[in-house]
Steps between C-alpha positions, in 0.01 A plus 500: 500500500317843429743665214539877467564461134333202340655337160284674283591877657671787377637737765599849405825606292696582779394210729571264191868603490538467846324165489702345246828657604436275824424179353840584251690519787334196695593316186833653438777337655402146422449599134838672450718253718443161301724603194723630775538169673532313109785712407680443825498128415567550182834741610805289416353264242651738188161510394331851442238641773182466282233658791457927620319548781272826346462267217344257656266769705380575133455168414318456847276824367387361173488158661208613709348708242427189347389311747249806613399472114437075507304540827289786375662727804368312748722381702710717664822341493838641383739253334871517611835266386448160629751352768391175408719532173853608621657176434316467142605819417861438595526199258276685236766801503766329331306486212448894527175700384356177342561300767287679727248560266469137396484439872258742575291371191481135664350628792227721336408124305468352852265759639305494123435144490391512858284787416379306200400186739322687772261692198378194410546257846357788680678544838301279743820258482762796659233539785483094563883547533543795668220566755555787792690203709763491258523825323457723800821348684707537182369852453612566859845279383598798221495762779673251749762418278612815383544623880880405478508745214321767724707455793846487284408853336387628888784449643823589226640834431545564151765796518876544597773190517253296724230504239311164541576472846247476833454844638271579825447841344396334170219296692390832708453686121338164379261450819421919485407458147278215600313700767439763298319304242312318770381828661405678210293183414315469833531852652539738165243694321363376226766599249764350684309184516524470145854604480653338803865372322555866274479660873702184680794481186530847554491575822750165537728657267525850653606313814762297318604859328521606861791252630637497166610830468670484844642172425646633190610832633614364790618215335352174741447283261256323709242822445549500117145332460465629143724416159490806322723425231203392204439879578820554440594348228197650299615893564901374470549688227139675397362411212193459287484134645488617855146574409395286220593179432372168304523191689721245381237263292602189523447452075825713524667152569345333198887398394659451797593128680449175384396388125132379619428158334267247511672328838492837618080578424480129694662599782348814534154349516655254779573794697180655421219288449504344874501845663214630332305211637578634858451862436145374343427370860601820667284643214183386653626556828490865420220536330290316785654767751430819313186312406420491941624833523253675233237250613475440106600180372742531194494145386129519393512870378760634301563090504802328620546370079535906473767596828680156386535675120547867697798370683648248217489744254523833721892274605582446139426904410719599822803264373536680171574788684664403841580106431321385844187345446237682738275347753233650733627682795400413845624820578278678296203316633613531880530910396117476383365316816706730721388840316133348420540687185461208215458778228628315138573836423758526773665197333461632128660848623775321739602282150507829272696646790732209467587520131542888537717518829726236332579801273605746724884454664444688798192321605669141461823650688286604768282190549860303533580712766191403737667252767385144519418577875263730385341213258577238756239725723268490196515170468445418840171593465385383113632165602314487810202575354526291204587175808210611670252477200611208444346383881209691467394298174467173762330686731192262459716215459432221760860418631370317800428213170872313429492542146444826483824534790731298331386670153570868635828372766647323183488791260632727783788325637641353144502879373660616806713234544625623137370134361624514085559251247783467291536324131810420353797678504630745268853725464643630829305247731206698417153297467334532141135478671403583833172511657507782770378439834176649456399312233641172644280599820192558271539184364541300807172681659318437160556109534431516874176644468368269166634162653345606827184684424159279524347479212265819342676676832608795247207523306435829728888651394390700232647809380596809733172669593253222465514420856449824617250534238318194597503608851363886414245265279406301832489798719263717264280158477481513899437835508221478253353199699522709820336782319232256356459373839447829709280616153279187601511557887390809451204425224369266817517772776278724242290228391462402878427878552279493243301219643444644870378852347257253303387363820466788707325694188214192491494518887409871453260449252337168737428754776 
């Protein structure tokens, strides 16, 4: 893929704002709506909400700030809160601020000691186990499963009495917002190629404006697309905090809940521990896509010892602030390949834009106003694309060989299917571990492809890039040999020319 902005370019000031605002808002929803979906469970249980949304976008900001710093910038890769640790952090906030912490803490150990053992094992083992037959499909599995999630946001308004209900003029704003992106990525200029979902949010939103004014002046509450009322509530009445504002941290809830003691620090590392082992494996899955994407491969250089410490510690930096432990974004990488602009700089200004947004009231009233159709039509497209790396990565995989079909059909259909595993049970019917379906679908395509594999069969699976460096290898050899060849062919034709002016010079000089 030929990138308008490579990793290690700096576009100008005004381009960089734009650039980063985009990959904010590409990141923006699914950062801000995890402590939104923990407080909801936790409404009713008498203990006190412990998570802010525009906290947790700061924590997401200084999260990837570190990370950017680990990997030596990079990797461009912006690090959002982690859906993989709802139910964690549910269990963790009854033990308030040092619940979460502690939690967070445990999975920053997992991702260290991991880091720790690839330095010194190297990371030939992680390519043995996950080859392009198995991490391609569950690549492609991250977009595929969030699709539901896509869909569900296309086709909901988010205004009126029937807020959260199907609309047909939801979908219409969704699928408009979608086209617009898509055009401006294969039939805009080149600024609009790098900005395609600034120019589809807001073009999506001025249509949603559109039926929302008449559906709240007319009062249909089937038109009233948009909730207005964060806006609302910020100007209701004017004050200094309807322009600045300080999230609320979650070490403002150092006191609150639950005495934490040592049953508790145990059971928080129950809750913890397990997950970070499955976010680890969509770690690499990650890595290996932007690694495709940027055709540079980020497990040998920054090092995956040095994303693994980026991400464990970049997670454990976001928590202080926010409470979610971060993770890498497909999102954010589906934004890059669609924009071709993998500028680090982008990221670094997108994270700074982060903390400092999180500041400003009318900014975070306005960005809850956007319509999940809008995002749904977003979405529709950064999942897509993040599915459809995925398939490209087995491109040059042989499936007309049975391993390699039951290895990629396994992982696809067990992560679809919604295949997870379940440990014990805790409070409320709720499991203490579980083992999402993508990571149950790694697994099971990890064993399929070792117990099935001939032996030495991976010895060519090493690390993104080596194929295609191998092959540019083999094809300069050729062409060298071809140039060798025609170098010799045409030494003979002079030498041969050579030799018949000899002749005809001694036949002269005979007669």
């Amino acid at each position: 893929m030929k990138l308008i902005y490579d990793v290690g370019d700096k576009p100008k000031l005004t381009k960089l704002l734009v650039f980063s605002l985009q990959q904010l808002l590409a990141i923006i929803t699914a950062t801000i709506v995890v402590p939104v979906i923990v407080n909801g469970a936790l409404a009713g249980s008498g203990l006190d909400p412990v998570l802010d949304s525009a906290a947790a976008l700061v924590g997401a900001g200084f999260g990837t700030l570190t990370y950017l710093l680990f990997t030596k910038f990079k990797s461009p890769v912006f690090l959002g809160s982690s859906f993989a640790f709802i139910s964690p952090l549910i269990g963790a906030c009854a033990f308030g601020y040092f619940g979460v912490l502690i939690g967070a803490a445990f999975a920053a150990a997992v991702y260290v000691l991991i880091a720790v053992a690839v330095k010194f094992a190297g990371t030939k083992w992680i390519n043995k186990l996950m080859p392009p037959v198995v991490i391609g499909p569950t690549v492609a599995l991250i977009g595929l499963s969030l699709a539901g999630n896509a869909i569900g946001d296309l086709s909901v308004q988010s205004g009126g009495p029937l807020a959260g209900t199907y609309n047909l003029v939801a979908i219409f704003i969704g699928i408009f917002t979608f086209f617009v992106i898509v055009f401006c990525s294969c039939k805009g200029n080149k600024t609009m190629k790098l900005i395609p979902f600034v120019i589809g949010i807001l073009c999506g939103y001025a249509l949603a404006g559109f039926f929302s004014i008449f559906g709240y002046a007319c009062n249909v509450d089937y038109l009233k697309i948009i909730n207005f009322q964060s806006l609302i509530d910020n100007f209701s009445p004017v004050r200094v905090q309807s322009f600045l504002n300080y999230p609320d941290f979650t070490f403002l809830h150092a006191h609150t809940n639950n005495v934490l003691t040592g049953a508790g620090v145990a059971n928080i590392a129950l809750l913890y521990i397990p997950v970070s082992f499955v976010v680890f494996a969509e770690h690499i899955a990650d890595h290996k896509n932007i690694s495709s994407i940027i055709e540079k491969d980020l497990l040998v250089d920054p090092g995956l010892h040095r994303t693994l410490l980026g991400d464990g510690i970049g997670s454990f930096v976001g928590a202080v602030f926010g409470g979610v432990p971060n993770t890498t974004y497909g999102e954010s990488i589906g934004c890059v390949a669609i924009t071709k602009n993998a500028s680090v700089v982008s990221i670094m200004g997108a994270a700074c834009m982060a903390i400092v947004l999180a500041f400003i009231s009318p900014v975070i009233a306005f960005i809850n106003t956007i319509p999940s159709c809008v995002m749904g039509g977003v979405c529709l497209s950064l999942y897509g694309f993040i599915a459809v790396s995925g398939l490209n990565m087995i491109k040059n995989v042989d499936l007309g060989e049975s391993k390699n079909l039951f290895t990629v059909s396994s992982i696809l259909i067990a992560g679809v299917g919604g295949l997870s595993l379940q440990f014990g049970l805790a409070t409320q019917g709720k499991a203490i571990v579980t083992i999402t379906s993508i990571a149950t679908a790694l697994i099971i395509g990890i064993l399929v492809n070792l117990l099935f594999s001939k032996k030495g069969e991976n010895a060519d699976t090493d690390t993104v890039g080596d194929s295609a460096a191998s092959g540019n290898a083999a094809a300069a050899r050729d062409v060298a040999d071809a140039e060798a060849a025609e170098t010799s062919e045409e030494a003979v034709v002079v030498d041969e020319t050579s030799a018949e002016e000899t002749v005809e010079e001694e036949k002269k000089d005979e007669e």
